[in-house]
N, CA, C and O atoms as a GROMACS GRO file, in nm:
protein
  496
    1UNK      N    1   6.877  -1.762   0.955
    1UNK     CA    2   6.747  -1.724   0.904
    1UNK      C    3   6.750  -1.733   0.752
    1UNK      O    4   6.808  -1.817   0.684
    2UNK      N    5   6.685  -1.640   0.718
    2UNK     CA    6   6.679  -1.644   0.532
    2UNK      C    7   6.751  -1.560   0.454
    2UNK      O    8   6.701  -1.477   0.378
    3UNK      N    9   6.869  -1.578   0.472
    3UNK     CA   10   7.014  -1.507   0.423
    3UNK      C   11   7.081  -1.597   0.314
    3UNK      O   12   7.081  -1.718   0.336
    4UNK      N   13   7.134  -1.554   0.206
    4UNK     CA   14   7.176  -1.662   0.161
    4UNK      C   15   7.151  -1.665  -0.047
    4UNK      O   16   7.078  -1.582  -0.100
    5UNK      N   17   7.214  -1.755  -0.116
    5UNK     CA   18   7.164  -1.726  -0.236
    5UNK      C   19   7.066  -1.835  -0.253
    5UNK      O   20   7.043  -1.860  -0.372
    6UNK      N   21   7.012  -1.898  -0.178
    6UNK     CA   22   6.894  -1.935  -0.212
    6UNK      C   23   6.750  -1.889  -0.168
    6UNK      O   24   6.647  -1.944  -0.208
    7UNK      N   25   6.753  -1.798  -0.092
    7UNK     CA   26   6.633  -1.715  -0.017
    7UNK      C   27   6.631  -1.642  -0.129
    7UNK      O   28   6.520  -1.641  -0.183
    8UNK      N   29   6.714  -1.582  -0.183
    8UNK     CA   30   6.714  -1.525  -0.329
    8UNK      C   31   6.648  -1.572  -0.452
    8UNK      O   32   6.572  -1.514  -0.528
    9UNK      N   33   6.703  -1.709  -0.453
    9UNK     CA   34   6.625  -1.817  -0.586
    9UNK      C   35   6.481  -1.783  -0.538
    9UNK      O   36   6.411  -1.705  -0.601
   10UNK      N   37   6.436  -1.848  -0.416
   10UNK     CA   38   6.288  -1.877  -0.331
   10UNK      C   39   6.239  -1.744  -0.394
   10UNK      O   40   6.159  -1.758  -0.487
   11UNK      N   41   6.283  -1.590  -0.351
   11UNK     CA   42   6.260  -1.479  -0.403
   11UNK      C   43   6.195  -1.464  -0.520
   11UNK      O   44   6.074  -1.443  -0.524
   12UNK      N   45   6.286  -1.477  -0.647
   12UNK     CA   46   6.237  -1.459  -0.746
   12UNK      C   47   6.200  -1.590  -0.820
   12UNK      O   48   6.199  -1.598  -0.942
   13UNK      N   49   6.172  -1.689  -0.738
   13UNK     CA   50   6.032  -1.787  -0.830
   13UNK      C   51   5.940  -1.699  -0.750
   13UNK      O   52   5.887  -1.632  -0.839
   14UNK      N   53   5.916  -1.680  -0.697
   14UNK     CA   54   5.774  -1.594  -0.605
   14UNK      C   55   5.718  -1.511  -0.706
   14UNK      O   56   5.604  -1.514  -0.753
   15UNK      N   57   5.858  -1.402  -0.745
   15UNK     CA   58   5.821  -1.284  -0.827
   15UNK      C   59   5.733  -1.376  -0.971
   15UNK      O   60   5.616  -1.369  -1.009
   16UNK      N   61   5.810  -1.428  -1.003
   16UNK     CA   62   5.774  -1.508  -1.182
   16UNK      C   63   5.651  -1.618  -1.147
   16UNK      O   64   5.632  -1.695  -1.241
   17UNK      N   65   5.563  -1.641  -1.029
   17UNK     CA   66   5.425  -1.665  -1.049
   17UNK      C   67   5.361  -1.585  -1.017
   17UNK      O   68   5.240  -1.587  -1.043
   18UNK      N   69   5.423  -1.477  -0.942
   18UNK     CA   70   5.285  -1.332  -0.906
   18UNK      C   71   5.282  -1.284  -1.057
   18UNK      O   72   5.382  -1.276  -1.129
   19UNK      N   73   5.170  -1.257  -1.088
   19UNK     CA   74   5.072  -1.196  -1.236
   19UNK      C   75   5.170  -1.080  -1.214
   19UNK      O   76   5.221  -1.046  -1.108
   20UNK      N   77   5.190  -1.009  -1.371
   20UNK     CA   78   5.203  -0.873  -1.341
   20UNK      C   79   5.118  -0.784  -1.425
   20UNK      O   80   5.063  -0.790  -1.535
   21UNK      N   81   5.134  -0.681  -1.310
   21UNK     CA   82   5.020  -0.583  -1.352
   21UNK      C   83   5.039  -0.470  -1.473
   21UNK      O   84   5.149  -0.431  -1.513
   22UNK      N   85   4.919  -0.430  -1.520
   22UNK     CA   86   4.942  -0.314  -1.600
   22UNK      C   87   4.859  -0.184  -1.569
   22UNK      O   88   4.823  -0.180  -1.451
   23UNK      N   89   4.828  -0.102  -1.629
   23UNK     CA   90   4.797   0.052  -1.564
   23UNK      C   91   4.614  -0.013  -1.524
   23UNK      O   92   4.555   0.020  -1.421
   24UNK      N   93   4.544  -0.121  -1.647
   24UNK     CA   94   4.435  -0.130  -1.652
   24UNK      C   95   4.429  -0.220  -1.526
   24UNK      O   96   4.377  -0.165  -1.428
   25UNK      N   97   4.456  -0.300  -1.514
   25UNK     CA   98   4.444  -0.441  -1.368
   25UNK      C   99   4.575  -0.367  -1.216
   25UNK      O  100   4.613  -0.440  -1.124
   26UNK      N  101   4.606  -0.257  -1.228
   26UNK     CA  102   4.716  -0.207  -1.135
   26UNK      C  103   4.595  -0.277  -1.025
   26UNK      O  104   4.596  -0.394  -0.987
   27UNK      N  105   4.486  -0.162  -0.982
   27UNK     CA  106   4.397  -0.191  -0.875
   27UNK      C  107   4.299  -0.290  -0.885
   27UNK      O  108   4.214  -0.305  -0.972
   28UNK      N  109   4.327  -0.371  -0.762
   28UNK     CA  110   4.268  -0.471  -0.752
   28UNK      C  111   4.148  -0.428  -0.613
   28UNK      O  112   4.174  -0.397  -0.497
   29UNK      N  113   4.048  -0.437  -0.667
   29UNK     CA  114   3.957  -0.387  -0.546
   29UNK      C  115   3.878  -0.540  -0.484
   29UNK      O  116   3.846  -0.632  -0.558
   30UNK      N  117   3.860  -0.539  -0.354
   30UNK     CA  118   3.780  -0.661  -0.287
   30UNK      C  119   3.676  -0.694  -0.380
   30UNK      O  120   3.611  -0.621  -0.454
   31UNK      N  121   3.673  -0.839  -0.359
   31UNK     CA  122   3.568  -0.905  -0.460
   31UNK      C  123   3.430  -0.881  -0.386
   31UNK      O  124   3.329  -0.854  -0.450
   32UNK      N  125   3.432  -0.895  -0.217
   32UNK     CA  126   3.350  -0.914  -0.141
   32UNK      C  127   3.298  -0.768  -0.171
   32UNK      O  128   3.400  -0.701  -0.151
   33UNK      N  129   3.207  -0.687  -0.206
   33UNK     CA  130   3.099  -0.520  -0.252
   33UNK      C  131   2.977  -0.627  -0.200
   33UNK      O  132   2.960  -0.748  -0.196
   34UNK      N  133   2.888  -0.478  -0.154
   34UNK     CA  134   2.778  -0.515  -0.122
   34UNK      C  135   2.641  -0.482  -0.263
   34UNK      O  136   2.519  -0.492  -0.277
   35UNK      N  137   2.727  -0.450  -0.318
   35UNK     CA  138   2.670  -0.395  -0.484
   35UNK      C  139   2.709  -0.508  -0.615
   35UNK      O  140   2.822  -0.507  -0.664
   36UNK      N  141   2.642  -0.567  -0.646
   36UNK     CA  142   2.710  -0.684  -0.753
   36UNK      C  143   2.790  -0.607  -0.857
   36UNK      O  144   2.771  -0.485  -0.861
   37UNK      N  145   2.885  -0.666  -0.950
   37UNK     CA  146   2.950  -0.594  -1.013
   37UNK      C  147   2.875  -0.560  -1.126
   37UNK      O  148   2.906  -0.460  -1.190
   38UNK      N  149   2.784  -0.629  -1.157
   38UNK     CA  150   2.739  -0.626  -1.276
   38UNK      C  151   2.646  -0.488  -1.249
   38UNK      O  152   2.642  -0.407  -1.342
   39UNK      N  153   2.600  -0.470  -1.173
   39UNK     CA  154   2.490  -0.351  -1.148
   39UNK      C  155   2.558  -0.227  -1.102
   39UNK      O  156   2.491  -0.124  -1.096
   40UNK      N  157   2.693  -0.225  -1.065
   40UNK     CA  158   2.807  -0.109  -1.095
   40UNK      C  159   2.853  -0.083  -1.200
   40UNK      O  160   2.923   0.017  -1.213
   41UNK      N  161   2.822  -0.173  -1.309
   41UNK     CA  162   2.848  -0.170  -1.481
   41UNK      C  163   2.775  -0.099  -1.494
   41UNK      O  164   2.816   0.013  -1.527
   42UNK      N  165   2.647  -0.115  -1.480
   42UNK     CA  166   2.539  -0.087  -1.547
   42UNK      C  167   2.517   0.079  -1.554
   42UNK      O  168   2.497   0.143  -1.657
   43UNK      N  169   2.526   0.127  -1.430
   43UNK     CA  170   2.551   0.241  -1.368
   43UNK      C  171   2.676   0.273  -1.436
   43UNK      O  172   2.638   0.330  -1.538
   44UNK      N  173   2.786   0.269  -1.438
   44UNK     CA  174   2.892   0.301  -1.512
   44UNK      C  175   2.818   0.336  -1.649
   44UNK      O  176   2.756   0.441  -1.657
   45UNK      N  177   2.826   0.236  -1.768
   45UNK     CA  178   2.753   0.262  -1.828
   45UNK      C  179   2.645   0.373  -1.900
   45UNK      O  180   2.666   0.443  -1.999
   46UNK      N  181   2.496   0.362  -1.795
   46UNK     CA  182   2.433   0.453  -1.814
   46UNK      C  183   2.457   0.535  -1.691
   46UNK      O  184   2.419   0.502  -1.579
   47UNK      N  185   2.518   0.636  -1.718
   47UNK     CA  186   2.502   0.722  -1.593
   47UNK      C  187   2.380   0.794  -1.565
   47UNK      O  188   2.361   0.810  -1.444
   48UNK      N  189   2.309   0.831  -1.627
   48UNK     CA  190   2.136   0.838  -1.651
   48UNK      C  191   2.035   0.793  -1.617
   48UNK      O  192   1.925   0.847  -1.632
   49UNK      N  193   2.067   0.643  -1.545
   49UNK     CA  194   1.994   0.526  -1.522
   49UNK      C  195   1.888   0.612  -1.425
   49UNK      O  196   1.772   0.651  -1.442
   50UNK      N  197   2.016   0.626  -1.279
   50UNK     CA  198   1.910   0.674  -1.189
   50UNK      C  199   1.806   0.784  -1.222
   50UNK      O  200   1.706   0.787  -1.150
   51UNK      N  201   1.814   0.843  -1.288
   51UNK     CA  202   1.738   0.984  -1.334
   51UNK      C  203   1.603   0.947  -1.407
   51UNK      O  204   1.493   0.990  -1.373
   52UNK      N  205   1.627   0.859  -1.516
   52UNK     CA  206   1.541   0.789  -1.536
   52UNK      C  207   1.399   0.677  -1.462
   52UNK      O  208   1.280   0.655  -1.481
   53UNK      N  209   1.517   0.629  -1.367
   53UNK     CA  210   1.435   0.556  -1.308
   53UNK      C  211   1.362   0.656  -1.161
   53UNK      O  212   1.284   0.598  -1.086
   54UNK      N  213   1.396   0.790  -1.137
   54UNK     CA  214   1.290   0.834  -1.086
   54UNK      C  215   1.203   0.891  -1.144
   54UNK      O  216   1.102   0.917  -1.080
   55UNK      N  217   1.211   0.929  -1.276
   55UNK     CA  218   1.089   1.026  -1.381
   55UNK      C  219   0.970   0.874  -1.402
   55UNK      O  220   0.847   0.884  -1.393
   56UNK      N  221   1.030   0.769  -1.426
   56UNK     CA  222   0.977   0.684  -1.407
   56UNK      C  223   0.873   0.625  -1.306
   56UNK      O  224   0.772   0.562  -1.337
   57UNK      N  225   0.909   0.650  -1.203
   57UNK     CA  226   0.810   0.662  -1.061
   57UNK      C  227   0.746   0.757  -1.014
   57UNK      O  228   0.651   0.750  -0.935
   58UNK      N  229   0.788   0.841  -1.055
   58UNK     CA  230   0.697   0.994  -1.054
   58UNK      C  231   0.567   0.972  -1.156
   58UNK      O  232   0.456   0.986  -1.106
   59UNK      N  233   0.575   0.939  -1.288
   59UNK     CA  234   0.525   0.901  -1.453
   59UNK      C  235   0.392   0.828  -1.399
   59UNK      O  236   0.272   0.857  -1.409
   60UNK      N  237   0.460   0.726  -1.340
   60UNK     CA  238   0.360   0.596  -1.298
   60UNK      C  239   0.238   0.631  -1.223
   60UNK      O  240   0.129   0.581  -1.251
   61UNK      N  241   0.259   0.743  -1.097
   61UNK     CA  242   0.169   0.805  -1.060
   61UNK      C  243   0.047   0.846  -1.128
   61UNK      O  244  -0.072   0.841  -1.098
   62UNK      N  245   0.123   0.894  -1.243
   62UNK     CA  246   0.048   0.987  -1.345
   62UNK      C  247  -0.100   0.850  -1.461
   62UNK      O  248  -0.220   0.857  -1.489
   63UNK      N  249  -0.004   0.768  -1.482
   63UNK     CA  250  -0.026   0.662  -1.544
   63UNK      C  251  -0.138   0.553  -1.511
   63UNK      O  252  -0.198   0.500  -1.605
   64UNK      N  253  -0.162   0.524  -1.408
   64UNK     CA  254  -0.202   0.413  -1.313
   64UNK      C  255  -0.324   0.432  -1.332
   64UNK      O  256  -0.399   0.357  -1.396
   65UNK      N  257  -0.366   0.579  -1.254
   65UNK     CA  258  -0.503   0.568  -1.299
   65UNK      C  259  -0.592   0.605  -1.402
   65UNK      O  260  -0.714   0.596  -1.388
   66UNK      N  261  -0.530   0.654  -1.521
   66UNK     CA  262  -0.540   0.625  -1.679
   66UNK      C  263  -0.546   0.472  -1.724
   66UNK      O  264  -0.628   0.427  -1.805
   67UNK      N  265  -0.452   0.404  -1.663
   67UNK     CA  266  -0.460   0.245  -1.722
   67UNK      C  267  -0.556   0.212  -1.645
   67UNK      O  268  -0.629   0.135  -1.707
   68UNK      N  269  -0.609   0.238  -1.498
   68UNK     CA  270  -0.700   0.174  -1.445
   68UNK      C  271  -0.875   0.192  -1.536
   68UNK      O  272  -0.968   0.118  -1.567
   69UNK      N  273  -0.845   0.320  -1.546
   69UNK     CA  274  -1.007   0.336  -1.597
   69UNK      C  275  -0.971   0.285  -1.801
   69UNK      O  276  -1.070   0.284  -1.873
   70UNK      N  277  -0.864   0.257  -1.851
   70UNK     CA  278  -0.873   0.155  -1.961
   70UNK      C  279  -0.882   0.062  -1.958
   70UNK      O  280  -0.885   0.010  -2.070
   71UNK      N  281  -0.889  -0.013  -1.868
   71UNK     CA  282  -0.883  -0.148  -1.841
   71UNK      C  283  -1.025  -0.196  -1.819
   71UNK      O  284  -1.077  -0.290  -1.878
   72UNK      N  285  -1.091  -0.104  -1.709
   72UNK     CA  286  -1.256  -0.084  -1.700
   72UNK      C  287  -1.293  -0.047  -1.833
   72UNK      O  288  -1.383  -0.127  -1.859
   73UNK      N  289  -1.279   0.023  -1.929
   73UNK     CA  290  -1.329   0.041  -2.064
   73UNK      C  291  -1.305  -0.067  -2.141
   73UNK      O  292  -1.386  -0.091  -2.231
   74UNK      N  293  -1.209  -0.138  -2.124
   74UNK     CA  294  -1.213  -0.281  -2.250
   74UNK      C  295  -1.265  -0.402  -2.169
   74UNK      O  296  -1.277  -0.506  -2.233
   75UNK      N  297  -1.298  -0.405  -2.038
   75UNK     CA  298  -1.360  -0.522  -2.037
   75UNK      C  299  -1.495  -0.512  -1.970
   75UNK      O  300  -1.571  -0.609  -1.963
   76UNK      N  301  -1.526  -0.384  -1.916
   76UNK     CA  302  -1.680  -0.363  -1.890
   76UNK      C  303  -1.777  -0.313  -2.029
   76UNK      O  304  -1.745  -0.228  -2.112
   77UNK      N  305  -1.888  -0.383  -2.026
   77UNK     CA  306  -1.980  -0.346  -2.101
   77UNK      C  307  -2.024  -0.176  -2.148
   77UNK      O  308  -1.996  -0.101  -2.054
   78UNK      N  309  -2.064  -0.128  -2.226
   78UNK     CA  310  -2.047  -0.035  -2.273
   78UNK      C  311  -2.150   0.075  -2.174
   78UNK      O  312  -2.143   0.197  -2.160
   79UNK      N  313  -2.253  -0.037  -2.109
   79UNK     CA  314  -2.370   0.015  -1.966
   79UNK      C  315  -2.330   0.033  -1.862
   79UNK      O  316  -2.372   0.120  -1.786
   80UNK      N  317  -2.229  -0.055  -1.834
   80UNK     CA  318  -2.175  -0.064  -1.692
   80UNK      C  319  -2.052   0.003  -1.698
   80UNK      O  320  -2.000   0.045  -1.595
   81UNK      N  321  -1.987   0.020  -1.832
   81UNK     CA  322  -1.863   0.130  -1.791
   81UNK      C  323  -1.929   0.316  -1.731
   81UNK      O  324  -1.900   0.366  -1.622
   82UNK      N  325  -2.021   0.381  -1.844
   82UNK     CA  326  -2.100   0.459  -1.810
   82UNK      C  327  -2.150   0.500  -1.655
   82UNK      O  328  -2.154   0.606  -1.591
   83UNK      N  329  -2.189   0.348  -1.626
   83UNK     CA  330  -2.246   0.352  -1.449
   83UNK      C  331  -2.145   0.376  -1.397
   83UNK      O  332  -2.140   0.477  -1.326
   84UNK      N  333  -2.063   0.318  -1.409
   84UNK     CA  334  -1.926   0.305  -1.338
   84UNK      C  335  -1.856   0.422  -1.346
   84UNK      O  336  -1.782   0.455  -1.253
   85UNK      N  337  -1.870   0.497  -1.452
   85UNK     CA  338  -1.793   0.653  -1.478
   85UNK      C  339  -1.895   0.733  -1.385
   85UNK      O  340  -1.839   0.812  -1.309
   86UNK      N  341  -1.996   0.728  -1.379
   86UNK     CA  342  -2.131   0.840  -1.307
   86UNK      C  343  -2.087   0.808  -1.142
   86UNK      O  344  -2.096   0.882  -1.044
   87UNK      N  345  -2.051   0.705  -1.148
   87UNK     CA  346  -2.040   0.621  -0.988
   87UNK      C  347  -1.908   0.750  -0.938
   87UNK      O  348  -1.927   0.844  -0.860
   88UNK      N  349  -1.803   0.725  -0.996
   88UNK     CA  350  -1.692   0.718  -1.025
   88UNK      C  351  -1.683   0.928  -0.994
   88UNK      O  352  -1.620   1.010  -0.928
   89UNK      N  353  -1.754   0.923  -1.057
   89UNK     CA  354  -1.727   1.095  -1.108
   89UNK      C  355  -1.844   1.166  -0.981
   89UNK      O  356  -1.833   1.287  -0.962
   90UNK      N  357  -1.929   1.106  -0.917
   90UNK     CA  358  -2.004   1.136  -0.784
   90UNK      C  359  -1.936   1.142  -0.734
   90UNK      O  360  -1.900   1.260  -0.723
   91UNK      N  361  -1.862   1.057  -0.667
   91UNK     CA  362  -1.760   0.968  -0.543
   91UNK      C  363  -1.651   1.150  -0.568
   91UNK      O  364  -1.651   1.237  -0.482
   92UNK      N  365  -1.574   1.161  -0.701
   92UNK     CA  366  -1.483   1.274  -0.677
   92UNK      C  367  -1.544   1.375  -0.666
   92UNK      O  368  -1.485   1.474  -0.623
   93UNK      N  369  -1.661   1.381  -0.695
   93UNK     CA  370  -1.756   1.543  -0.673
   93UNK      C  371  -1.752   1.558  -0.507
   93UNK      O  372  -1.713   1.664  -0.457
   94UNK      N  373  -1.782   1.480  -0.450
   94UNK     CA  374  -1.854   1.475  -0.342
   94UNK      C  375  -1.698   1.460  -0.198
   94UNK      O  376  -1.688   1.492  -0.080
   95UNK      N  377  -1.609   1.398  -0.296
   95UNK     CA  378  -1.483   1.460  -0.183
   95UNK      C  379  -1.441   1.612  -0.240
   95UNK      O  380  -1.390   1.692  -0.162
   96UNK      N  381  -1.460   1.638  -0.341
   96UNK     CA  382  -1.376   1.768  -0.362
   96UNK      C  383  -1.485   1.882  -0.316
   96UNK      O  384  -1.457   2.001  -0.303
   97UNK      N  385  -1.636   1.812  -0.287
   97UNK     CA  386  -1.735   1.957  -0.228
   97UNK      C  387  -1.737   1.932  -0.078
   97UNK      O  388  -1.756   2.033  -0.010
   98UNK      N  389  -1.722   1.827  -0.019
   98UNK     CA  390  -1.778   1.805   0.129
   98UNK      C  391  -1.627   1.718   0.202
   98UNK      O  392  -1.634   1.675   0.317
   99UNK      N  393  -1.521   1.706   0.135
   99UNK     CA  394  -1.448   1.588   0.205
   99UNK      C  395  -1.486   1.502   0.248
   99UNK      O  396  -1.406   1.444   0.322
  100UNK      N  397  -1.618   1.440   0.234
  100UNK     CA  398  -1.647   1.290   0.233
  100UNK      C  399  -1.560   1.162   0.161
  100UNK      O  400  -1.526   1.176   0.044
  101UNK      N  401  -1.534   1.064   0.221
  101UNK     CA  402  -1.479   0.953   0.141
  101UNK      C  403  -1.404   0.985   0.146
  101UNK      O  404  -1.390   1.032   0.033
  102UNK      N  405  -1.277   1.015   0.222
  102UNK     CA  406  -1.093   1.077   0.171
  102UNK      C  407  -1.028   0.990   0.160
  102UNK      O  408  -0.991   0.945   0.268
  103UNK      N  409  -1.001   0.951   0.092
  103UNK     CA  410  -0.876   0.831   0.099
  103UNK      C  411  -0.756   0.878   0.084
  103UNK      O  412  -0.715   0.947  -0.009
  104UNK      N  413  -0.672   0.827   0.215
  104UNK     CA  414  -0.515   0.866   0.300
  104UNK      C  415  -0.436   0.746   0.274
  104UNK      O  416  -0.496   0.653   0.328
  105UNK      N  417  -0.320   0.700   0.212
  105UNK     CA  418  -0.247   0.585   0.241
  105UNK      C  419  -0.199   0.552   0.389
  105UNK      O  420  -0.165   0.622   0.484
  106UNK      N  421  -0.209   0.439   0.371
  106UNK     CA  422  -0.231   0.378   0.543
  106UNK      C  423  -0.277   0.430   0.679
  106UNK      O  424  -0.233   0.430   0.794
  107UNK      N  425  -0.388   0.475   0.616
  107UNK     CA  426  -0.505   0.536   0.733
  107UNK      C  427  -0.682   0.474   0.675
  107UNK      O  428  -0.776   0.546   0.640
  108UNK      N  429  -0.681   0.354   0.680
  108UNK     CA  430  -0.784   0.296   0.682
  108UNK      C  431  -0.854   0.224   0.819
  108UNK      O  432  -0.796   0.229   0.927
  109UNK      N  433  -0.962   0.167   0.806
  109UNK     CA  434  -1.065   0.107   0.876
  109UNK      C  435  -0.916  -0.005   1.004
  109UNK      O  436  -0.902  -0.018   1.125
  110UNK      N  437  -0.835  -0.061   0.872
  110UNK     CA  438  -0.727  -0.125   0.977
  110UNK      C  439  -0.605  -0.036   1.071
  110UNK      O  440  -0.561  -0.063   1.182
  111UNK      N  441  -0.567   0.084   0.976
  111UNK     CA  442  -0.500   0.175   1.039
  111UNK      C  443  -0.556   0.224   1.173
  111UNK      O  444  -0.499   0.190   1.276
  112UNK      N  445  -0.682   0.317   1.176
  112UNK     CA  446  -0.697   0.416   1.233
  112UNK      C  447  -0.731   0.363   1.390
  112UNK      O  448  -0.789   0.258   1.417
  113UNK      N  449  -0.681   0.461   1.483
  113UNK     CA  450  -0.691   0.419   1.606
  113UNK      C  451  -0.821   0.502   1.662
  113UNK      O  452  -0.893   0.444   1.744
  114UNK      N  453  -0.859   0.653   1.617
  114UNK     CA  454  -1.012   0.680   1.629
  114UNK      C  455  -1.045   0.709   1.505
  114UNK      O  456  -0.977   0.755   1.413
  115UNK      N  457  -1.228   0.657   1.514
  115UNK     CA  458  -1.294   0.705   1.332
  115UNK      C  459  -1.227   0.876   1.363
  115UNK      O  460  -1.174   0.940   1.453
  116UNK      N  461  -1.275   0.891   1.215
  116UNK     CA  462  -1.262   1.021   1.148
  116UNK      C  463  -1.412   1.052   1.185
  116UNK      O  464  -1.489   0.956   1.173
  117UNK      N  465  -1.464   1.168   1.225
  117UNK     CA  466  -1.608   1.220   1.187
  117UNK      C  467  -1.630   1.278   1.049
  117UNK      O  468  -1.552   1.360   1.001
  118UNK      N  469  -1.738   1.234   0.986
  118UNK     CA  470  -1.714   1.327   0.868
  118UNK      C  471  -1.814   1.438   0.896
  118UNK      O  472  -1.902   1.447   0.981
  119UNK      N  473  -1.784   1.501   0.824
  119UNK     CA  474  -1.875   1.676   0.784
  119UNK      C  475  -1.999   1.667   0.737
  119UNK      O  476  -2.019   1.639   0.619
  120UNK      N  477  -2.071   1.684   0.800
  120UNK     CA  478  -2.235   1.724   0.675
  120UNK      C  479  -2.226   1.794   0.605
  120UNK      O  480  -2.153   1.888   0.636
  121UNK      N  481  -2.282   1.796   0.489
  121UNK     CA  482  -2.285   1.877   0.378
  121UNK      C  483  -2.348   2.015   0.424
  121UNK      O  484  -2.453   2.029   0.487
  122UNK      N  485  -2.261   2.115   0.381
  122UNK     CA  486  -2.341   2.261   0.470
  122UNK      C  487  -2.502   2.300   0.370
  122UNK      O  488  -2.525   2.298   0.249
  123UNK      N  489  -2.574   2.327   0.473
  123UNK     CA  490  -2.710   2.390   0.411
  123UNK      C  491  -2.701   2.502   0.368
  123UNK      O  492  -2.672   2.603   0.432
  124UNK      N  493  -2.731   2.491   0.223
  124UNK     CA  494  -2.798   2.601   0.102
  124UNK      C  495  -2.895   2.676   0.121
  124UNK      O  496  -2.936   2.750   0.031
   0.00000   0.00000   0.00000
């Protein structure tokens, strides 16, 4: 078998092309992650990231429909933004007095399997 002083030589050429390691490259972890490396940097890095990026999605909530009604202010006319605010400011009167008009995420006209009845407005 492999006894001998040349299983020995074979030996240590083996050793003198294996790399050698130091404390920083000791661990060698699988290349194959289901996480790219670069986006385990990143995270390394900022450890903050995630925290951020949920105040961020929470924020946006907040945000959206502020940018929506600026967006209606710089490109609707100065008549039709007005209408559009009176329109606008009925529509929330009229769910926050009667629950008319509710809008539910994914419970629309395509969602719903029976209408909703709505409420009449109670008599004064």
């Amino acid at each position: 078998s492999m006894n001998g002083p040349w299983y020995l030589c074979l030996r240590s050429v083996d050793r003198s092309v294996d790399q050698s390691r130091t404390r920083a490259s000791y661990y060698q972890g699988s290349k194959r992650r289901f996480v790219p490396s670069f986006v385990r940097r990143f995270f390394l890095r900022y450890p903050a990231a995630p925290l951020w990026g949920v105040f961020a999605v929470c924020s946006s909530a907040m945000v959206f429909p502020v940018a929506h009604s600026f967006y209606k202010w710089a490109t609707l006319p100065k008549e039709q933004f007005y209408t559009y605010c009176q329109e606008r400011n009925a529509l929330s009167e009229e769910r926050q007095k009667f629950g008319l008009n509710l809008w539910f995420p994914f419970m629309g006209k395509k969602f719903d399997e029976r209408p909703v009845e709505a409420l009449p407005p109670p008599a004064n």
